[in-house]
Each structure stands twice: as structure tokens, then as C-alpha cells.
N, CA, C and O atoms as a MOPAC input file, in Angstrom:
PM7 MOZYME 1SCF
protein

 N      6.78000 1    -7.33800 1     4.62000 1
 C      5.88600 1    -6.22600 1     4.39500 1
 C      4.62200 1    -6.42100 1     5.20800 1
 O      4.17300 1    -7.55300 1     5.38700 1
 N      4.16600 1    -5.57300 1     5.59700 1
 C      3.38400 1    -5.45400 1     6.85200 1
 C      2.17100 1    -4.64700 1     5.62300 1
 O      2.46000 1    -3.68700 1     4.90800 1
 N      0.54500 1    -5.50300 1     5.66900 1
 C     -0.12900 1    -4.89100 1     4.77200 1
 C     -1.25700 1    -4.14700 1     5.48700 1
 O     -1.09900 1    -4.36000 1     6.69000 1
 N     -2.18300 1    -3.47300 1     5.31200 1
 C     -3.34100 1    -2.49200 1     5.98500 1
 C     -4.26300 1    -2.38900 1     5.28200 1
 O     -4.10600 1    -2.16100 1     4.08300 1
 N     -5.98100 1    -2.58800 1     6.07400 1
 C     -6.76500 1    -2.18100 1     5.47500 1
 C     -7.47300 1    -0.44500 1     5.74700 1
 O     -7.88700 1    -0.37900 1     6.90400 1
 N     -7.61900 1     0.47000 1     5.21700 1
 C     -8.20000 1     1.98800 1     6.34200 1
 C     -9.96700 1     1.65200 1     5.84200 1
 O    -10.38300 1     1.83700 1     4.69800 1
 N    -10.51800 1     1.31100 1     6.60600 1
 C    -11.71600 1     1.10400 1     6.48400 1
 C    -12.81800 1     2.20300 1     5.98800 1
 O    -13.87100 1     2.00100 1     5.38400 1
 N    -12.16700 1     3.58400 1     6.49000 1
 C    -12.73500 1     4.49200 1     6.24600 1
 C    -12.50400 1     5.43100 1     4.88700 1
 O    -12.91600 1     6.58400 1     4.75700 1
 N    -11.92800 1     4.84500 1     4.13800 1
 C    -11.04600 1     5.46200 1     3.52800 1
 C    -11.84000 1     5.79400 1     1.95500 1
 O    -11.62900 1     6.63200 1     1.07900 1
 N    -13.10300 1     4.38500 1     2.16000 1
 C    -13.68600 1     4.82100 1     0.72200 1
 C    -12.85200 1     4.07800 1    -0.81400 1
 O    -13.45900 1     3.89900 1    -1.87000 1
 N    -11.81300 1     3.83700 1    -0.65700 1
 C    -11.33300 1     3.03700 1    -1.62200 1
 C    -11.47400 1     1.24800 1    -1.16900 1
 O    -11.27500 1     0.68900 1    -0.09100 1
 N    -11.87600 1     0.74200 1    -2.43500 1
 C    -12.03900 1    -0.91600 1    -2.25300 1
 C    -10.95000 1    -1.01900 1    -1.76100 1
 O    -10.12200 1    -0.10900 1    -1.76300 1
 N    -10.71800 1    -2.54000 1    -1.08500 1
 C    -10.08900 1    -3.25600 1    -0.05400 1
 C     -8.94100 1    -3.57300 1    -1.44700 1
 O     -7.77900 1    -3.25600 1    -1.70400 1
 N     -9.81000 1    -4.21500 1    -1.98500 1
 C     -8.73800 1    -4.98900 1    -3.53000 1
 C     -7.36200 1    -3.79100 1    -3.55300 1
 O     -6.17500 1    -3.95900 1    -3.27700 1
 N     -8.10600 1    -2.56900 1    -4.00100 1
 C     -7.27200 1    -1.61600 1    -4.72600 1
 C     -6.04700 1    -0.78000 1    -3.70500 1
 O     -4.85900 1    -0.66600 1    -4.00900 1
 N     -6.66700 1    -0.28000 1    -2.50500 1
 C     -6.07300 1    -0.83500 1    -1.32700 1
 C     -4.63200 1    -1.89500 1    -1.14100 1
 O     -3.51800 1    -1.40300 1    -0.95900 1
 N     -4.80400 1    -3.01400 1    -1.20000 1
 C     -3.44500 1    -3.89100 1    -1.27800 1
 C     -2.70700 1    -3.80300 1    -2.74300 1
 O     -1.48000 1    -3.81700 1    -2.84200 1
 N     -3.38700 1    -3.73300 1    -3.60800 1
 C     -2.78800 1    -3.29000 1    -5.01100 1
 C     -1.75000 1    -2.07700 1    -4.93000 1
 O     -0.56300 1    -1.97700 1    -5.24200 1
 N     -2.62300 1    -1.25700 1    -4.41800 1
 C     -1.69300 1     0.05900 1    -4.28400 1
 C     -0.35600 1    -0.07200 1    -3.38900 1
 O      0.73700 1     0.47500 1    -3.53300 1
 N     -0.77500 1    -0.90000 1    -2.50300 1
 C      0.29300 1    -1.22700 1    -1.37000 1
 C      1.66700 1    -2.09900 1    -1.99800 1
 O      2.80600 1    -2.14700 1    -1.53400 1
 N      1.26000 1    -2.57700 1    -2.88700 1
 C      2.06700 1    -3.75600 1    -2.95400 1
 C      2.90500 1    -2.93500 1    -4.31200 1
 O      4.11900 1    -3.13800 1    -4.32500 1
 N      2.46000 1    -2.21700 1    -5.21000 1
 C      3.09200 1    -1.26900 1    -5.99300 1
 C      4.04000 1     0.19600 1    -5.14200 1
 O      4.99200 1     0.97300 1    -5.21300 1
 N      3.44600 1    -0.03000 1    -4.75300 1
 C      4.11300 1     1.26100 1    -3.79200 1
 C      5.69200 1     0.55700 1    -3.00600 1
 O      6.82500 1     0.98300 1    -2.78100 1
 N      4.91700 1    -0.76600 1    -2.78200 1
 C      6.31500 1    -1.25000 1    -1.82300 1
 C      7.03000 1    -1.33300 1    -2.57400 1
 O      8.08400 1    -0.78200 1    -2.25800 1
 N      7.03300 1    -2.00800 1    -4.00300 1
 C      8.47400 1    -2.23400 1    -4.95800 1
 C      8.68500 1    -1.40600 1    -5.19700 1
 O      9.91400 1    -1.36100 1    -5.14000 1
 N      8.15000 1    -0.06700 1    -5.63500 1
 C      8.38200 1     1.16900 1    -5.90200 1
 C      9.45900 1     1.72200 1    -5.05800 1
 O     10.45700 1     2.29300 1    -5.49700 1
 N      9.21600 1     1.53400 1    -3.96000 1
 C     10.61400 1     1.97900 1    -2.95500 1
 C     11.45900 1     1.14800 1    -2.56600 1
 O     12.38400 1     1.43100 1    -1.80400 1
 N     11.25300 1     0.08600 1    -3.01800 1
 C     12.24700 1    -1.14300 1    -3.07700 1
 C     12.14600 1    -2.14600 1    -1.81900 1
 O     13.05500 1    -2.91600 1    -1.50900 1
 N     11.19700 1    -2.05900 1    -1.29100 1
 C     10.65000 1    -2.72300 1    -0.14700 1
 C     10.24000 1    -4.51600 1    -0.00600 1
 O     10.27500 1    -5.35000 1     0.89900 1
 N      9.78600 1    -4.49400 1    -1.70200 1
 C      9.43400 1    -5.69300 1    -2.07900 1
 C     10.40800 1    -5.73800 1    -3.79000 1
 O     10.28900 1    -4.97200 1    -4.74600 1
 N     11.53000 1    -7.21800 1    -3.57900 1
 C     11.97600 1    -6.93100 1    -4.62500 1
 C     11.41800 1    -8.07400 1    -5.46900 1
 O     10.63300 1    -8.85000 1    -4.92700 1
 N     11.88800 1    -8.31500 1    -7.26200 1
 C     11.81200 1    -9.52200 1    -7.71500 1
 C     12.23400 1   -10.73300 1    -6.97600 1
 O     13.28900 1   -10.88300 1    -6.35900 1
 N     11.15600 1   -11.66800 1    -7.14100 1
 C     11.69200 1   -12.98800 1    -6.18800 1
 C     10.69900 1   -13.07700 1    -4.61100 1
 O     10.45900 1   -14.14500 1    -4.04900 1
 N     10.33700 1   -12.02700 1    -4.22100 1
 C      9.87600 1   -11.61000 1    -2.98300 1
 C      8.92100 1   -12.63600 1    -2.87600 1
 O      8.52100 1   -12.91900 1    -4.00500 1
 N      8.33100 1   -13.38300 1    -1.91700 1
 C      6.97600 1   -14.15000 1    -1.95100 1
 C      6.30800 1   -13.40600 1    -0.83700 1
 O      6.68100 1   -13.17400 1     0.31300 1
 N      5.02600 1   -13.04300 1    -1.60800 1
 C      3.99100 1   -12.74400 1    -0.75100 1
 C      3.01500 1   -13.36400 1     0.01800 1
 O      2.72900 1   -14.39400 1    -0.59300 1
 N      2.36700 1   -13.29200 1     1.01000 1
 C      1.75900 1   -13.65800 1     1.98100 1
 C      0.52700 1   -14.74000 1     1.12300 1
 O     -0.14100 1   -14.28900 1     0.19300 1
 N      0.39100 1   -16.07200 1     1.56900 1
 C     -0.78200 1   -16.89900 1     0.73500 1
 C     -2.18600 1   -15.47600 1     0.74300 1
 O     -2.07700 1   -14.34600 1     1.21700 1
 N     -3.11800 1   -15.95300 1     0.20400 1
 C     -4.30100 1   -15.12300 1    -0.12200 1
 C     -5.03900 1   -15.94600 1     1.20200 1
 O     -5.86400 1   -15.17900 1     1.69900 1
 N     -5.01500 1   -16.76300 1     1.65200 1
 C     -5.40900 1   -17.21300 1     3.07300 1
 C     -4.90400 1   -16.29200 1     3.95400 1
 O     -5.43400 1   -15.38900 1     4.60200 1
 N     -3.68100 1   -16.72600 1     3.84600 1
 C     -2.96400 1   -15.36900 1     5.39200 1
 C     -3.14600 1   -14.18500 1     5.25300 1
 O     -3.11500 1   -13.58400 1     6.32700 1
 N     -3.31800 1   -13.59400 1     4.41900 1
 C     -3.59500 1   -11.99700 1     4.10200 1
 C     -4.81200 1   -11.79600 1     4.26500 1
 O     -4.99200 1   -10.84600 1     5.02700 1
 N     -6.36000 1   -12.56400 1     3.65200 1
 C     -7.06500 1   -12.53800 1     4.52600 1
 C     -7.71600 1   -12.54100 1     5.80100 1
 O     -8.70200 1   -11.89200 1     6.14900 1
 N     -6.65900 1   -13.80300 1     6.79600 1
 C     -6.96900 1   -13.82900 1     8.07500 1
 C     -6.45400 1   -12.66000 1     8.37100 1
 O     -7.17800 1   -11.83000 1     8.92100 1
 N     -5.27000 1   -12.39300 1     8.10700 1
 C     -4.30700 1   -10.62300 1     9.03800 1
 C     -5.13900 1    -9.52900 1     8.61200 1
 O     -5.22000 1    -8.51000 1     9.29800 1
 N     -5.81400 1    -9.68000 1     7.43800 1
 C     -7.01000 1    -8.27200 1     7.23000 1
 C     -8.23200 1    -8.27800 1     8.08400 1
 O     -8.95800 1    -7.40300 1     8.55500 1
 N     -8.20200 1    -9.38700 1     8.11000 1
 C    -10.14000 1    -9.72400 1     8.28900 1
 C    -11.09800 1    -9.15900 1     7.09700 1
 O    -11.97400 1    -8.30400 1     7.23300 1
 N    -10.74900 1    -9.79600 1     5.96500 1
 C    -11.39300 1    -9.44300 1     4.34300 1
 C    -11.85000 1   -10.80100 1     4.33800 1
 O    -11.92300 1   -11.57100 1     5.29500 1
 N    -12.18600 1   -11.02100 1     2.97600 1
 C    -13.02600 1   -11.92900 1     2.46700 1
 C    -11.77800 1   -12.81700 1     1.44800 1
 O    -11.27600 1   -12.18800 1     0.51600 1
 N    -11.50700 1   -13.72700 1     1.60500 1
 C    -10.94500 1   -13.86800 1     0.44900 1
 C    -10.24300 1   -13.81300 1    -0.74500 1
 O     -9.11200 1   -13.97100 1    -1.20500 1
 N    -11.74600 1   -13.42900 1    -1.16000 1
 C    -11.73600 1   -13.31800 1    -2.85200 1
 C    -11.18400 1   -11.80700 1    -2.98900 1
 O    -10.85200 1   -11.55100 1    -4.14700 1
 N    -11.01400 1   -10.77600 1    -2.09800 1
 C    -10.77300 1    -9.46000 1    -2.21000 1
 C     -9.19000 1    -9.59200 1    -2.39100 1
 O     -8.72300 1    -8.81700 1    -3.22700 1
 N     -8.44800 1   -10.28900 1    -1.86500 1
 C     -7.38800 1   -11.00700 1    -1.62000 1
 C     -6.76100 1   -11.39700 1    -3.61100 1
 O     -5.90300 1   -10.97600 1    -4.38700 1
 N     -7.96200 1   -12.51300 1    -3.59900 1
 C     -7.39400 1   -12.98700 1    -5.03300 1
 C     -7.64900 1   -11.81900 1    -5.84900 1
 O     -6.63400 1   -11.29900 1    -6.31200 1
 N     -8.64100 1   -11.33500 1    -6.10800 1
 C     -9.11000 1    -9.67400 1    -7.12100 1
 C     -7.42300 1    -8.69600 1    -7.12600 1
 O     -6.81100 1    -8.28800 1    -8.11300 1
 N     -7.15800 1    -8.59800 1    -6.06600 1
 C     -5.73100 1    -7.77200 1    -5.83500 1
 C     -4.88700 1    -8.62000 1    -6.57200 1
 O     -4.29000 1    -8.14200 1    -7.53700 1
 N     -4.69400 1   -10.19400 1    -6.17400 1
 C     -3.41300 1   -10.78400 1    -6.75200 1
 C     -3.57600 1   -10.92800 1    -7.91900 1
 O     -2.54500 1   -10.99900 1    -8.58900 1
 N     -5.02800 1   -11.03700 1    -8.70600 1
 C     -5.18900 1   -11.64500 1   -10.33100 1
 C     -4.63800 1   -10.76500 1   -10.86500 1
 O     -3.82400 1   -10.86300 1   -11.78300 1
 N     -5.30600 1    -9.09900 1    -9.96600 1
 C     -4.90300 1    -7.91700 1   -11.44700 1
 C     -3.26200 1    -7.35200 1   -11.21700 1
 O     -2.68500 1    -6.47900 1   -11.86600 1
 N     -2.83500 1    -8.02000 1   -10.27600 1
 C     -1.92900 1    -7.56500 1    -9.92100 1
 C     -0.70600 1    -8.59900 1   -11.28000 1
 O      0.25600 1    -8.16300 1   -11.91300 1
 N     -1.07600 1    -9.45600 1   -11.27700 1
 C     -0.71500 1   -10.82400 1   -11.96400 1
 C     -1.02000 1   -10.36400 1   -13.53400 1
 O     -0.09200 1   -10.22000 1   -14.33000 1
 N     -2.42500 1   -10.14500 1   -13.90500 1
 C     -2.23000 1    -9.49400 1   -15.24000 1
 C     -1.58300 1    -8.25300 1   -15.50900 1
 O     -1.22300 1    -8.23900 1   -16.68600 1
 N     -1.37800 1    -7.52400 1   -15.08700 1
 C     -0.12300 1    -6.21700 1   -15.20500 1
 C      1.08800 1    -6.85800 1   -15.17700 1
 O      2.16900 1    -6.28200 1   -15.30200 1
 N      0.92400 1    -8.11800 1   -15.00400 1
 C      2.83100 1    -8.65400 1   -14.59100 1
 C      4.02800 1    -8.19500 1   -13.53700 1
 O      5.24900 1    -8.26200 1   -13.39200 1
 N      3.21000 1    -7.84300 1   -13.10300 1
 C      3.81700 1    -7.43000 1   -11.03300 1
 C      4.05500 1    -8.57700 1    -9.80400 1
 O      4.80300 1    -8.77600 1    -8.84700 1
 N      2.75600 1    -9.26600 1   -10.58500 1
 C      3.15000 1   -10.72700 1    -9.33900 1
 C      3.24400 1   -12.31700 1   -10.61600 1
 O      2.62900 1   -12.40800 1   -11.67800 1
 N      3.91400 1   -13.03900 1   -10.19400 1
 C      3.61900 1   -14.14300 1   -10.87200 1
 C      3.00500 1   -15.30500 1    -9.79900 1
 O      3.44100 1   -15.32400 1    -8.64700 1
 N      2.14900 1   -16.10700 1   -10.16200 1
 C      1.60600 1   -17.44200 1    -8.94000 1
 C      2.34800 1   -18.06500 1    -9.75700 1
 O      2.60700 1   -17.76200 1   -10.92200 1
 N      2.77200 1   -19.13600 1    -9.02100 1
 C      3.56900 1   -20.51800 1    -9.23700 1
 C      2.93000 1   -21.65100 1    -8.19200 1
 O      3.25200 1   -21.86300 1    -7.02300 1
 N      1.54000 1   -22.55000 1    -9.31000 1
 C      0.78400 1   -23.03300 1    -8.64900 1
 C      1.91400 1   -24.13300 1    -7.39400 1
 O      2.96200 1   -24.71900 1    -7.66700 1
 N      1.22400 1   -24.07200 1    -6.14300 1
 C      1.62300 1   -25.04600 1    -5.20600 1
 C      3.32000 1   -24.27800 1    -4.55600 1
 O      4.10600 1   -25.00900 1    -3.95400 1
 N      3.66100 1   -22.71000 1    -4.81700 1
 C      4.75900 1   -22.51100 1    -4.37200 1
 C      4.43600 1   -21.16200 1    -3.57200 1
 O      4.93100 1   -20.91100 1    -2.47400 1
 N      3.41400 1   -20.19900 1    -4.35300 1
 C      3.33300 1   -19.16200 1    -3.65900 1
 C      3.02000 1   -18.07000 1    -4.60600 1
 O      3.15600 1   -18.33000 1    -5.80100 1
 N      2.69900 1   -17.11100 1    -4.32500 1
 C      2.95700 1   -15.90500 1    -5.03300 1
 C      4.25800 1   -14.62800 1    -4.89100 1
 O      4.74500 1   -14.23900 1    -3.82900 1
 N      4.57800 1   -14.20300 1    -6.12500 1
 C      5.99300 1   -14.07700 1    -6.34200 1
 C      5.91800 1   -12.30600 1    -6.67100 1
 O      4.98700 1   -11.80300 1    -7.30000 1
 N      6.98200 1   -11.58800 1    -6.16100 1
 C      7.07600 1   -10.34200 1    -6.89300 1
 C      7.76700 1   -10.82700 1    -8.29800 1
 O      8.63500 1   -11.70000 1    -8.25900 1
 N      7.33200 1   -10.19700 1    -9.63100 1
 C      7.87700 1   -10.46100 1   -10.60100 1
 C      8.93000 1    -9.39100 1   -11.07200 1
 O      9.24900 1    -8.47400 1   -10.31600 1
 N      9.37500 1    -9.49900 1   -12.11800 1
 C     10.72600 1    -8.56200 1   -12.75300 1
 C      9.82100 1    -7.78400 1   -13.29400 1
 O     10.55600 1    -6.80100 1   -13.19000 1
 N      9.02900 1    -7.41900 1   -13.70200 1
 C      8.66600 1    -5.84800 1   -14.11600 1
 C      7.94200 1    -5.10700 1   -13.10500 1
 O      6.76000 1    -5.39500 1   -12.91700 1
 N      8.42800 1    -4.29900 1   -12.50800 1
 C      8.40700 1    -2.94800 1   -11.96500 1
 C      6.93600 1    -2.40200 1   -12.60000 1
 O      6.71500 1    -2.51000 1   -13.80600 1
 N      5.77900 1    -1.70100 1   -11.50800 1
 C      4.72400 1    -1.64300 1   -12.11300 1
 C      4.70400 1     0.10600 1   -12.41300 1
 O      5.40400 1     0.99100 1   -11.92100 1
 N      4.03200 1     0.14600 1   -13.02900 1
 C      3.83500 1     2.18200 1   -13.55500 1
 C      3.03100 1     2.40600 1   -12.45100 1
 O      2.36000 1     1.52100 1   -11.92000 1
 N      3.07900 1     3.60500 1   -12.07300 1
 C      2.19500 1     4.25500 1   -10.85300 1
 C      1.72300 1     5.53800 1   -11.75300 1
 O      2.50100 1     6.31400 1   -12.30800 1
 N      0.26100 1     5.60800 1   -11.78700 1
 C      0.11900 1     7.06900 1   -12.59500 1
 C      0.17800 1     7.76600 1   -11.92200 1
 O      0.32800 1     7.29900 1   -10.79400 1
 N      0.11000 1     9.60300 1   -12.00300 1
 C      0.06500 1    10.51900 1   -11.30600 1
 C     -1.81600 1    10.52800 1   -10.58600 1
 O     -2.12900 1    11.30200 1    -9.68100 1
 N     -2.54900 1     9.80300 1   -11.04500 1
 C     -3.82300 1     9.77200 1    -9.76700 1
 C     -3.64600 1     8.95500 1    -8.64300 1
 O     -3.99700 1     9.22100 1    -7.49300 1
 N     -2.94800 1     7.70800 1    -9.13600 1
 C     -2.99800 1     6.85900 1    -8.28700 1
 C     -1.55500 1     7.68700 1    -7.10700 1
 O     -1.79700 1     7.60900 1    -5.90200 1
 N     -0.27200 1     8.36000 1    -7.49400 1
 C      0.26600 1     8.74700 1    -6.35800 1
 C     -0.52600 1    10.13100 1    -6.03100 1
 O     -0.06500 1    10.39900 1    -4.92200 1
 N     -1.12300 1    10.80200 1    -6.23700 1
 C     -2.11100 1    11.80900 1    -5.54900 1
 C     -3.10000 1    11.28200 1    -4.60100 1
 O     -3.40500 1    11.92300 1    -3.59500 1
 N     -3.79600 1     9.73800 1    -4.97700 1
 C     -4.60400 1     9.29700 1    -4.14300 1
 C     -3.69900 1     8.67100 1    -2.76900 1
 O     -4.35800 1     8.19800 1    -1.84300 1
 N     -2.23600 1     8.68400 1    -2.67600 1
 C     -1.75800 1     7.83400 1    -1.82800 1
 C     -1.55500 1     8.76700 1    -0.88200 1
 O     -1.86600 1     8.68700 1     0.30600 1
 N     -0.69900 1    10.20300 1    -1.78600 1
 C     -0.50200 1    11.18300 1    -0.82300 1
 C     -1.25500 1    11.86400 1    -0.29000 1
 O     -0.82600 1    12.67800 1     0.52800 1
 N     -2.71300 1    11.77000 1    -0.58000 1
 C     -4.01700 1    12.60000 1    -0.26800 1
 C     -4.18500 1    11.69500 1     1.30600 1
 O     -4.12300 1    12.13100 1     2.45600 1
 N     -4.36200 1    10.62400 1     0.92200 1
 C     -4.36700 1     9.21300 1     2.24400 1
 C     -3.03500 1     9.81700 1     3.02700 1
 O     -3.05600 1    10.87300 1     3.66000 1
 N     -2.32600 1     9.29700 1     2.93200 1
 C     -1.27900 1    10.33500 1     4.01600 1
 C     -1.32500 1    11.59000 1     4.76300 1
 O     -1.23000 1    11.70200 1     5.98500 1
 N     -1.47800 1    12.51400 1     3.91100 1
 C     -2.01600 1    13.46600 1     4.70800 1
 C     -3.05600 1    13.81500 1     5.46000 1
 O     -3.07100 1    14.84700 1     6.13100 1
 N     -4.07900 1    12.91300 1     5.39700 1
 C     -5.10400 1    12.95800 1     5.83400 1
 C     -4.77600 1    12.47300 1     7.32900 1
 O     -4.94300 1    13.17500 1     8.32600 1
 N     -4.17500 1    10.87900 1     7.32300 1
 C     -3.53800 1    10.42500 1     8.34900 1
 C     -2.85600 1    11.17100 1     9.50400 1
 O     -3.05600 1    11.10500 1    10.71700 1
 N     -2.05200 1    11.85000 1     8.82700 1
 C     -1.25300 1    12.64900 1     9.10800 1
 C     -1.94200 1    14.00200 1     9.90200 1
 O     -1.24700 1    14.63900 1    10.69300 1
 N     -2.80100 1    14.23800 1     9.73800 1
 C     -3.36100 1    15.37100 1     9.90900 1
 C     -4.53100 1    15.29500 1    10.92300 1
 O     -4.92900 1    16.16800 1    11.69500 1
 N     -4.96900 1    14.06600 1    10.73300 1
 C     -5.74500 1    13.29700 1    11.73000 1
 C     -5.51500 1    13.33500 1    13.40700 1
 O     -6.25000 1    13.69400 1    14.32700 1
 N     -3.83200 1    12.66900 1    13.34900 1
 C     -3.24600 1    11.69500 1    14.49500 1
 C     -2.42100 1    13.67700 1    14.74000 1
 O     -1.96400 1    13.98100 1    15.84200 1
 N     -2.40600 1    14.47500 1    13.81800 1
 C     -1.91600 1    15.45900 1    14.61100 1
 C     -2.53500 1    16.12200 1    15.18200 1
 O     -1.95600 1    16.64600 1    16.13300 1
 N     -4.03200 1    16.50100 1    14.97500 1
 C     -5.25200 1    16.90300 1    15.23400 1
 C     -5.50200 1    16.12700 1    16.91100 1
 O     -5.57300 1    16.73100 1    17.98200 1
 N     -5.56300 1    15.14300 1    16.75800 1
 C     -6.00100 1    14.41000 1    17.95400 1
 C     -5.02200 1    14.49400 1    18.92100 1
 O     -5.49600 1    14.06800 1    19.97500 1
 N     -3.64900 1    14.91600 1    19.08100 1
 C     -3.03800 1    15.18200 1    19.93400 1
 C     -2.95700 1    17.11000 1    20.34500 1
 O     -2.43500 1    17.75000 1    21.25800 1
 N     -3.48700 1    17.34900 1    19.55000 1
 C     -3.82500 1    18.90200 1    19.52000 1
 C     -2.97800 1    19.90900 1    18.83600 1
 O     -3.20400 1    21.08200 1    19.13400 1
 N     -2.15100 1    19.69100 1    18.07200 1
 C     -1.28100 1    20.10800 1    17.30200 1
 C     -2.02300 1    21.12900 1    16.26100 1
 O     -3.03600 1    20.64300 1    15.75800 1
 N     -1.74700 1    22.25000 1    15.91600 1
 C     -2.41800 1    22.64800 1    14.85000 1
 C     -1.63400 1    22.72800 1    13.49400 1
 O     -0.41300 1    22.57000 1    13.48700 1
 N     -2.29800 1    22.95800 1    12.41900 1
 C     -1.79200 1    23.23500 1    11.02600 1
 C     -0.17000 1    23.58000 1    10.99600 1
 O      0.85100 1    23.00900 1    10.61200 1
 N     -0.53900 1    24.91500 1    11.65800 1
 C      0.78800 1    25.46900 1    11.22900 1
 C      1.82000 1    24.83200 1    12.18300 1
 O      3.03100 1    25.00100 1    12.03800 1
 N      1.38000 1    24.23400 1    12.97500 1
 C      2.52500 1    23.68300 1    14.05600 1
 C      3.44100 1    21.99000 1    12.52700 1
 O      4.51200 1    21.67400 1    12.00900 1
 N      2.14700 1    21.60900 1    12.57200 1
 C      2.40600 1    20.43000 1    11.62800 1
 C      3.34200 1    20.87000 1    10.59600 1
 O      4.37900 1    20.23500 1    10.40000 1
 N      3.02300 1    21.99800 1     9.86900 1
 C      3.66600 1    22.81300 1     8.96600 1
 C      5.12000 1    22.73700 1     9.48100 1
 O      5.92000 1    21.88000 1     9.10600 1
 N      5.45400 1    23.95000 1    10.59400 1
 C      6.92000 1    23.81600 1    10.60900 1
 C      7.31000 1    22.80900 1    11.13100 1
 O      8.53200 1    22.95100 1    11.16400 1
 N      6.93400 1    21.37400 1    11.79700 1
 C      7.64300 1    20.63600 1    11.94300 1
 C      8.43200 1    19.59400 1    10.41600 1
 O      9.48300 1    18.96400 1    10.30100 1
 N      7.27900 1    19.87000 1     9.49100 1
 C      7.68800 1    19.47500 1     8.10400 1
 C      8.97800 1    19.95800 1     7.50500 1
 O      9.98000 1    19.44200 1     7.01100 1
 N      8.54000 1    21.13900 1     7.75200 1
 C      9.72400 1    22.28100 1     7.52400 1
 C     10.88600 1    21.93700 1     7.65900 1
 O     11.80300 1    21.69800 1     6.87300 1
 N     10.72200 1    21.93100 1     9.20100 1
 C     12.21300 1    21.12200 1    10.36100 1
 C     12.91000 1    20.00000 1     9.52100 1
 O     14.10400 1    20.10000 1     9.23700 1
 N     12.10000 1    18.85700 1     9.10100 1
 C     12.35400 1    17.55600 1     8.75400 1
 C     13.52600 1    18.02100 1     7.37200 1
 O     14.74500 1    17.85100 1     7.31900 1
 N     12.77600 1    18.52000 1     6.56700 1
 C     13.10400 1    18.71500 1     5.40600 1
 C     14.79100 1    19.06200 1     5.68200 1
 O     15.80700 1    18.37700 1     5.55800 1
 N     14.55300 1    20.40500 1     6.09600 1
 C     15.93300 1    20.92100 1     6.08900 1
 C     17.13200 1    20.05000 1     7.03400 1
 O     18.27300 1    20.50000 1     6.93600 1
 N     16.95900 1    18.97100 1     7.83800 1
 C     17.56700 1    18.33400 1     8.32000 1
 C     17.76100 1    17.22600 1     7.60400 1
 O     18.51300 1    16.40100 1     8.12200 1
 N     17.30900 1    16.97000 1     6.57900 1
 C     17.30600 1    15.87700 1     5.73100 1
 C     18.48800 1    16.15400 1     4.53900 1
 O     18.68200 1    15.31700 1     3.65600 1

């Protein structure tokens, strides 16, 4: 799993990889058993601080999503975490924004973006 910080984005860094890391098991990306990146390496690949690092893994750890196993790593655990309906509105709000951004900057407009969605869908 490949993790990201959007700097601009206005949401803490912590909540940020939290979300990420729920989202990934959510689609099955990260399963039980999975070991995640030390809180060292995820810091250096962010360029964060640390402790923003551990804040993500503790609360991630008290919900029972990750387990640490001192001296082995940190672990996806067997319970599957709840995603409320703000937290997937805040993900898909971030997406589209993205989305709308990188289509903008190549000059694409709305409605162009629109039916290419369109396109996707019905080919899907």
C-alpha cells in the first residue's frame, strides 16, 4: 500500500493515514495479517513528524484495526473497521475535488468530465 499526504487538503495528517488505512481494508487492499510500514518509514516516505505517524497507529489500535506486536511490527487486525457516512462523504468530496482539479488543468470542462463518467459507467 502506497500511503499520501494532500497538504492542502485541511484535514490532519494523523486522520489522513487513518482514513487511508480504513479505506484500504475496506476494499480489501490491506488484509488481516498485513504488516504495515514501521512509524519510522512512514514518516521518512511522508516527510511528517513522527508522532503524527504513532497518533494514526494508537487510534487506529484502540478501535482494533491494527494490533503492534512489540519488536515485530504493526499488524492489520481481524476486525474490519466501520466507516461512517461523514467520513465516506469526506473521502469522496477529496476525490472529486482531485478529480476535478487535474481535469481543470488539462482544460477539460464539467460537462466533458461528466460524460466521460457517464462512458465509464456504462462500460462497466
Amino acid at each position: 500500500m502506497v500511503f499520501w499526504i494532500d497538504h492542502k487538503s485541511g484535514v490532519p495528517f494523523y486522520r489522513q493515514i487513518i482514513e487511508q488505512v480504513k479505506f484500504a481494508i475496506g476494499r480489501g487492499d490491506l488484509k488481516a495479517g498485513d504488516r504495515l510500514p514501521t512509524v519510522r518509514q512512514l514518516a521518512v516516505d511522508l516527510s511528517i513528524n513522527p508522532n503524527t505517524v504513532i497518533r494514526a497507529y494508537r487510534e487506529l489500535e484502540i478501535e482494533g484495526v491494527l494490533d503492534t506486536q512489540q519488536g515485530s511490527g504493526t499488524f492489520v487486525g481481524e476486525r474490519r473497521p466501520e466507516i461512517d457516512a461523514l467520513e465516506r462523504q469526506r473521502m469522496l468530496d477529496q476525490i472529486l475535488t482531485e478529480l476535478l482539479a487535474r481535469a481543470s488543468g488539462y482544460g477539460f470542462t464539467l460537462d466533458e468530465v461528466l460524460k466521460g463518467l457517464r462512458q465509464r459507467k456504462e462500460e462497466s
